[in-house]
C-alpha positions as CSV (number, residue, x, y, z in Angstrom):
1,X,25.3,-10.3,7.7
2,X,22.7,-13.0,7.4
3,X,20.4,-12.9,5.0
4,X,16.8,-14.6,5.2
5,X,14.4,-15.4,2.1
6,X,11.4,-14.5,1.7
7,X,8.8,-15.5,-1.3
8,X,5.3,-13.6,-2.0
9,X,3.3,-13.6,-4.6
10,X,5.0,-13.9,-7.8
11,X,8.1,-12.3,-6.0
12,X,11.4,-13.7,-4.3
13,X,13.1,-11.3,-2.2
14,X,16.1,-11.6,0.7
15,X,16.0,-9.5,3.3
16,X,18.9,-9.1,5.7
17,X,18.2,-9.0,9.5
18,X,18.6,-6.0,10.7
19,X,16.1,-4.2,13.0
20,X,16.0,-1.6,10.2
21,X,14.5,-4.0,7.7
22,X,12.3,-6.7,8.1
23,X,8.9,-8.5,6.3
24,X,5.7,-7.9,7.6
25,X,3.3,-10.6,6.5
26,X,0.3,-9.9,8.2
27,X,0.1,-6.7,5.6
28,X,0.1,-9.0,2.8
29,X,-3.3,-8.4,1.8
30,X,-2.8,-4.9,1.3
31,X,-0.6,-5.7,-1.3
32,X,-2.0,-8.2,-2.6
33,X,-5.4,-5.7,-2.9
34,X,-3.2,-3.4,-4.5
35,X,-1.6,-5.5,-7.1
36,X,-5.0,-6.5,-8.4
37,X,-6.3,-2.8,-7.6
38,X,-3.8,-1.6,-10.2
39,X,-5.1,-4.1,-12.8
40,X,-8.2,-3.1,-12.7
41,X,-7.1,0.1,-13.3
42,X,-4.9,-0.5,-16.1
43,X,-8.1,-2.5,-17.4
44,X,-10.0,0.6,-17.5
45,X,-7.5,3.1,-18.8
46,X,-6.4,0.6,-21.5
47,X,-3.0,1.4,-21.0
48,X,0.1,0.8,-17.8
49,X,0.1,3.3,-15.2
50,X,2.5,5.8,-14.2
51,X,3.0,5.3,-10.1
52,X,4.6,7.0,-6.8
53,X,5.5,4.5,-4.0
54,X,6.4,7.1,-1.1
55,X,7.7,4.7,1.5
56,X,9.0,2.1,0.0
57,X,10.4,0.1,2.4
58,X,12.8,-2.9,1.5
59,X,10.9,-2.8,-1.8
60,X,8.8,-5.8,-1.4
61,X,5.6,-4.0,-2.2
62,X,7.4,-1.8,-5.8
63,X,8.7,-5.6,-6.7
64,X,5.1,-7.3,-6.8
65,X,4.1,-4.0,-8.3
66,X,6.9,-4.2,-11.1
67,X,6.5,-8.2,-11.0
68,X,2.6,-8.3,-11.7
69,X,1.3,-5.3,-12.9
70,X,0.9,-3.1,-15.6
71,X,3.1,-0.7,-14.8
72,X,4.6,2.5,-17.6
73,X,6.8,3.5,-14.7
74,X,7.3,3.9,-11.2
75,X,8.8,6.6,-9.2
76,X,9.9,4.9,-5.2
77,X,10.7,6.8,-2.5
78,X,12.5,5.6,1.4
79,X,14.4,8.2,3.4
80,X,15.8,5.7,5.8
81,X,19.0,5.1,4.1
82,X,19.3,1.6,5.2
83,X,15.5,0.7,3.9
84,X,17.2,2.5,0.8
85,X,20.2,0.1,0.1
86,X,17.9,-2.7,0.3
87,X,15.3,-1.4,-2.3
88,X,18.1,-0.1,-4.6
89,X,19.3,-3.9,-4.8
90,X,15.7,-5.4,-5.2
91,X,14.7,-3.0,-8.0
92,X,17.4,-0.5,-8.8
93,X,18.6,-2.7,-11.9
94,X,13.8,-2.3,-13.3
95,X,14.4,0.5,-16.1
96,X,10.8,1.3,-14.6
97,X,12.2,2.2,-11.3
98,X,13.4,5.8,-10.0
99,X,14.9,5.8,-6.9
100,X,14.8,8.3,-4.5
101,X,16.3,9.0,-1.2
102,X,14.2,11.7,0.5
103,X,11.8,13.1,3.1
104,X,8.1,12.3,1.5
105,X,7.6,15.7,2.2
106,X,10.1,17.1,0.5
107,X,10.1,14.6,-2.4
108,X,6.0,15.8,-2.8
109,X,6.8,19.5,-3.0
110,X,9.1,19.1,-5.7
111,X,7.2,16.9,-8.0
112,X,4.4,19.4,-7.4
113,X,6.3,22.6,-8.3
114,X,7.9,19.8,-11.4
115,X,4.1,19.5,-12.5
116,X,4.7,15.4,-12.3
117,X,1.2,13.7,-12.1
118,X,0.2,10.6,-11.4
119,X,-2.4,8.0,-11.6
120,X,-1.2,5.5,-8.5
121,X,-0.5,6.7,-5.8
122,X,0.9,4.0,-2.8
123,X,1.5,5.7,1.0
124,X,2.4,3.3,3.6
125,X,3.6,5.4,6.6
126,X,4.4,4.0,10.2
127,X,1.3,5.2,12.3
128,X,-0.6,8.3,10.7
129,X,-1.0,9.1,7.3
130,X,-1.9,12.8,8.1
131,X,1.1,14.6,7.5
132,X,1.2,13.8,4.1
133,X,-2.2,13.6,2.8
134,X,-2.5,17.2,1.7
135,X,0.6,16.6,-0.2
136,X,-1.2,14.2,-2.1
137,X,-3.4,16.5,-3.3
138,X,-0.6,18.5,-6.0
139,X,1.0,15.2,-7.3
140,X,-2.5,13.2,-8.3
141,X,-4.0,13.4,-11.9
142,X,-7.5,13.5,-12.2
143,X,-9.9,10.6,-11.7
144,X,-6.1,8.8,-10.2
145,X,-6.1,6.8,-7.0
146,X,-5.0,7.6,-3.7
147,X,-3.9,4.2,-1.6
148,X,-3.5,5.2,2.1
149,X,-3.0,3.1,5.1
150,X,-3.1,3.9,8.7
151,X,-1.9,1.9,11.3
152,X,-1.9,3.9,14.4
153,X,-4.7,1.5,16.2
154,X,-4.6,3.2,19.8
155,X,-5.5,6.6,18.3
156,X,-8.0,4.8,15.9
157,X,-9.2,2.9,18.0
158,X,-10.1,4.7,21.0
159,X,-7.6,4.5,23.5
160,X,-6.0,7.9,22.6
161,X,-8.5,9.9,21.6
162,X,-6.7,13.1,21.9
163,X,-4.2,11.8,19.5
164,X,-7.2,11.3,17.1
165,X,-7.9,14.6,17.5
166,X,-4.6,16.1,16.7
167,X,-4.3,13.1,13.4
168,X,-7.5,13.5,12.1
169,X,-9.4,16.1,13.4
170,X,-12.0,13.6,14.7
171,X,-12.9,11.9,18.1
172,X,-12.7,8.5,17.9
173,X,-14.5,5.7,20.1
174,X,-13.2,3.0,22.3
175,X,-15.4,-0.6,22.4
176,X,-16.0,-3.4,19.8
177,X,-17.4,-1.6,17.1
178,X,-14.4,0.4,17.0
179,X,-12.6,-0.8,13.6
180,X,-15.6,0.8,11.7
181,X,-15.3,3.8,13.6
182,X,-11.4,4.3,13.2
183,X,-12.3,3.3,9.2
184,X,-14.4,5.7,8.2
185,X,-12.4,8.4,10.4
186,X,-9.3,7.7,8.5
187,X,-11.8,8.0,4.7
188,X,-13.8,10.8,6.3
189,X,-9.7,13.0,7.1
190,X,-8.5,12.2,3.3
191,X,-11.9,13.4,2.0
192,X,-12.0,17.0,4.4
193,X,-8.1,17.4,2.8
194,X,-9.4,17.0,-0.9
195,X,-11.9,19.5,-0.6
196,X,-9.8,21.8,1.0
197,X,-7.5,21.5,-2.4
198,X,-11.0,22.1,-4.3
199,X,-11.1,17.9,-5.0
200,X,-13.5,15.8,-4.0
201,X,-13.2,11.7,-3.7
202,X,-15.1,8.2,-4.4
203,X,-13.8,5.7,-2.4
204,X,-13.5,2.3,-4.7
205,X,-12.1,-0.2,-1.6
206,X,-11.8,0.8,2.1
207,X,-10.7,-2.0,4.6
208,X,-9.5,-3.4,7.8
209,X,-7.6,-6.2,7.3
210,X,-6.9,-6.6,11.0
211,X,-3.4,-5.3,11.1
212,X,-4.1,-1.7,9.6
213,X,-6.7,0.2,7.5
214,X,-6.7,0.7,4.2
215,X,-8.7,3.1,1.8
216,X,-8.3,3.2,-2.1
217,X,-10.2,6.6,-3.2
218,X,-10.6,7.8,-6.9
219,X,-10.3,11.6,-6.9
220,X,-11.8,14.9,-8.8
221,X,-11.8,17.5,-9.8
222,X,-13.8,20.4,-7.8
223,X,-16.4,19.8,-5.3
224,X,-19.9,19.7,-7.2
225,X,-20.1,15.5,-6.9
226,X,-19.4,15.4,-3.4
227,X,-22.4,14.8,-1.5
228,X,-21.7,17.1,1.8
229,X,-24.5,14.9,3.5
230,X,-21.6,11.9,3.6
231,X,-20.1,13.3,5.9
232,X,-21.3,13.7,9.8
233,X,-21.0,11.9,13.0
234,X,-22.4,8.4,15.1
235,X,-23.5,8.7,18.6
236,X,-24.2,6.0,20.6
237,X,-27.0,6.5,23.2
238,X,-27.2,5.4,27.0
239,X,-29.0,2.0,25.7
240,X,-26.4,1.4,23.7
241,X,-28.0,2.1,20.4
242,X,-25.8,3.9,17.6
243,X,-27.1,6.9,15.2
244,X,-25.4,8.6,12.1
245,X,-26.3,12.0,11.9
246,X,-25.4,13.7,9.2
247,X,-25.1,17.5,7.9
248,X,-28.3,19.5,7.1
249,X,-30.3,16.6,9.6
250,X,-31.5,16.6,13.3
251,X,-28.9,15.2,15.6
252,X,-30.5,12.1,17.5
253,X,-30.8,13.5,20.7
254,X,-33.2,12.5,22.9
255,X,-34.3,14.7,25.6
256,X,-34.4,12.6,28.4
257,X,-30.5,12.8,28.1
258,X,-28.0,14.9,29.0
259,X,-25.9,14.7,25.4
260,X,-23.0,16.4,27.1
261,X,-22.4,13.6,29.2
262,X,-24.6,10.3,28.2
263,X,-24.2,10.4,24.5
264,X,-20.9,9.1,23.1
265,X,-20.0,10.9,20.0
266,X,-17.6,9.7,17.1
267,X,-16.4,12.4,14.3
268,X,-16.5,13.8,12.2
269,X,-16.1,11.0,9.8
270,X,-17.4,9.4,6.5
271,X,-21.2,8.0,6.7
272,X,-21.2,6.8,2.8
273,X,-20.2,4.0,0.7
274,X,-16.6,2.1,1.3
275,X,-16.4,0.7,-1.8
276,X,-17.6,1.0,-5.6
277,X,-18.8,-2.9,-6.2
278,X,-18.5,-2.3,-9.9
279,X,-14.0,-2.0,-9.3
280,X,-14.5,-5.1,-6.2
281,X,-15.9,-7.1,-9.4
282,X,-13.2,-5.7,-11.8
283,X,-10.5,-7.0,-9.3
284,X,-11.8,-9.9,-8.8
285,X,-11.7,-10.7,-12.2
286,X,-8.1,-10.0,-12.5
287,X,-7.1,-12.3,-9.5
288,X,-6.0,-15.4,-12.0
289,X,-3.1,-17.4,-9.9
290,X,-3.8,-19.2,-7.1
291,X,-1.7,-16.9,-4.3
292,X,-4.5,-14.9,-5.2
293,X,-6.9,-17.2,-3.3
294,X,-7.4,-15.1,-0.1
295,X,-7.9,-12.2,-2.0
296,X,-10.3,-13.5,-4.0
297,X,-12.4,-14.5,-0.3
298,X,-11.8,-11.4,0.5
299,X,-13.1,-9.5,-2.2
300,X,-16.2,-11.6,-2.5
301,X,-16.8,-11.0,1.2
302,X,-17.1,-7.3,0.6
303,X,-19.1,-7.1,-2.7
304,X,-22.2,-8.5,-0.3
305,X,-21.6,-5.8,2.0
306,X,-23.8,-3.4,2.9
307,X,-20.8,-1.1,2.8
308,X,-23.0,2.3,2.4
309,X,-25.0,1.8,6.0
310,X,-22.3,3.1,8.6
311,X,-23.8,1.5,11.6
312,X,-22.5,-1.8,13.1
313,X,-23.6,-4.1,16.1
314,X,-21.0,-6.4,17.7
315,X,-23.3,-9.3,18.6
316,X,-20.7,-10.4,21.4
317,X,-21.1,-7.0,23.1
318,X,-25.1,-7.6,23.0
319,X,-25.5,-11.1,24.1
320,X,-23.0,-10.1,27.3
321,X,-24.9,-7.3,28.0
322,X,-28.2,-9.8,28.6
323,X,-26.2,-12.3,29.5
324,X,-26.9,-14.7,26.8
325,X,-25.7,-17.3,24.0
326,X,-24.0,-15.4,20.9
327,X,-26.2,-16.0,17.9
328,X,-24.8,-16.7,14.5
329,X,-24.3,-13.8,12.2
330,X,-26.3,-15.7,9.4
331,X,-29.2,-16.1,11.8
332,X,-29.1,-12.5,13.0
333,X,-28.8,-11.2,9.2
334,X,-31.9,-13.6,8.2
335,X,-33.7,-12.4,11.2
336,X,-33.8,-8.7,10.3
337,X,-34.0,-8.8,6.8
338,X,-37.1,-11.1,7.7
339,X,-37.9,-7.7,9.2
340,X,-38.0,-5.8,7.0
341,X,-34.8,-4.0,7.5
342,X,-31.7,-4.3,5.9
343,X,-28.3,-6.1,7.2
344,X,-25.5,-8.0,6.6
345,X,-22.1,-9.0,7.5
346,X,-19.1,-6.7,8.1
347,X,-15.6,-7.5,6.1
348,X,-13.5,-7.0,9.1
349,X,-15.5,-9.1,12.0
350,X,-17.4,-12.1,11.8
351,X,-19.5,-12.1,14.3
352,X,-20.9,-8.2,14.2
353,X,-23.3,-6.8,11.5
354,X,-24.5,-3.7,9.4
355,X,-27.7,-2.7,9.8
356,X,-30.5,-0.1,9.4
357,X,-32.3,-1.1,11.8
358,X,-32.8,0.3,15.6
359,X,-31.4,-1.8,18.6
360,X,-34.9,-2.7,19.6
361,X,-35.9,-4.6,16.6
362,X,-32.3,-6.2,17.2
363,X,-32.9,-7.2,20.5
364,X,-36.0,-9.5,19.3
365,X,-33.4,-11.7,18.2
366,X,-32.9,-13.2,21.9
367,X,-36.6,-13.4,22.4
């Protein structure tokens, strides 16, 4: 069988082209996050971690794991048996490594009744991560990391809603705005799961990267730190205007509509911060070679973010709607802040922003 050679990172892997098995660069940041993710984390624990990799894959991700950072040990886990081979020949020989061949499921359940713990934990399913988030929950140590990624983007997205429904016990919204909507969804599900194991979490990085989302949480012990007011919905009136509302406040309805059926709701999902700037700055200190370049853009990008303001305004979408020139996202930033509001960009679209303020003060823009 021909085999095909791929390089990434500090690793060299071959791959052999099968249907079964194959490289996926577009997810590259991901890994790369998560490489420098785990430094920081090593960083502040002053010692290598002990990881789970569920779905390992051909083993690209658990060889730049192994290959550049600090790792005690890590457990990795594919139950296709031809993924399986593959991994076993790209790190089978790592005295870090143990393999396993199972159902994540089943593989969680035992560790679980086992009592293993862990502080990294990587899950990479095709599509939805829901069936195995509450599995999480028993194999995590306290104050560990979850890293979950969802790449079902019709159900995120919109376009099956009644999927989202079933996935992540959430609505979610079709239109340009709807990559912030599917993120905070997918952050809003993994939280509702902790607390129902008496956990609460802080997410540290949470991301589209334009191929998938991604969320890195920190979790807890017991439900005291979790702010209940986090979590809620965003409706987007007949105008076009979006609203959070959140638990224990008014919902933004106003009377003159019928919310049953001119109000487009999204949730339940997560209205507070994506990230903890103080770990962004902590990776970004441990990105040191140079195939660490995009990262680093990356993670720069999203320490000016206004990450804890859940409502974002395609400009695109706007300017069609009146039938005008798209403005620059610096201008439109300026503008508002000049304001008195606050804005800035988003990490995953360059052309839309985050902002507190209401559509009408947006719309001044054009004028």
């Amino acid at each position: 069988m021909a085999v095909q050679v791929y390089r990434e990172g500090a690793a060299e892997f071959h791959l052999p082209q099968s249907a079964h098995v194959f490289y996926n660069p577009r997810a590259r940041l991901g890994r790369d996050l998560g490489v420098l993710a785990m430094r920081a984390e090593a960083e502040r624990l002053e010692r290598p971690l002990e990881a789970l990799e569920l779905m390992a894959g051909a083993g690209l991700r658990t060889k730049r794991y192994l290959l550049e950072a600090p790792l005690q040990r890590i457990v990795v886990n594919d139950a296709n048996y031809a993924s399986f081979e593959v991994l076993r020949r790209h790190v089978g020989d790592d005295p870090r490594v143990e393999l396993h061949n199972e159902l994540a499921q089943r593989l969680l359940c035992r560790f679980y009744l086992e009592e293993r713990r862990f502080d990294w934990i990587d899950l990479d399913p095709f599509g939805t991560p829901s069936p195995y988030v509450s599995h999480l929950t028993g194999v995590a140590r306290w104050e560990g990391l979850l890293y979950i990624t969802a790449t079902d983007a019709p159900v995120l997205c919109g376009a099956q809603r009644g999927e989202a429904l079933k996935s992540y016990d959430a609505v979610s919204a079709y239109g340009r705005e709807c990559h912030e909507i599917g993120l905070r969804i997918l952050v809003g599900y993994v939280q509702r799961r902790l607390v129902q194991a008496n956990m609460h979490g802080r997410p540290l990085l949470s991301f589209f990267d334009g191929y998938c989302w991604r969320t890195l949480i920190r979790v807890f012990k017991g439900t005291r730190g979790l702010n209940v007011e986090h979590f809620g919905f965003i409706a987007q009136l007949p105008d076009g205007e979006y609203r959070a509302t959140m638990a224990g406040v008014a919902a933004p309805v106003n009377h003159a509509y019928n919310p049953s059926t001119t109000i487009r709701w999204a949730g339940p999902l997560w209205l507070g911060a994506l990230h903890d700037h103080e770990f962004l700055s902590a990776m970004y200190r441990n990105a040191h070679e140079e195939h660490f370049a995009h990262a680093r853009r990356f993670l720069a990008k999203a320490n000016r973010e206004l990450d804890e303001i859940p409502i974002v305004y395609s400009l695109p979408v706007i300017a069609d709607r009146l039938n005008k020139s798209v403005p620059s996202t610096r201008a439109a930033v300026k503008f508002l802040r000049a304001q008195g509001y606050r804005a800035s960009h988003v990490h995953h679209c360059g052309n839309a922003i985050r902002t507190d303020a209401p559509l009408r003060v947006l719309l001044r823009l054009w004028e």
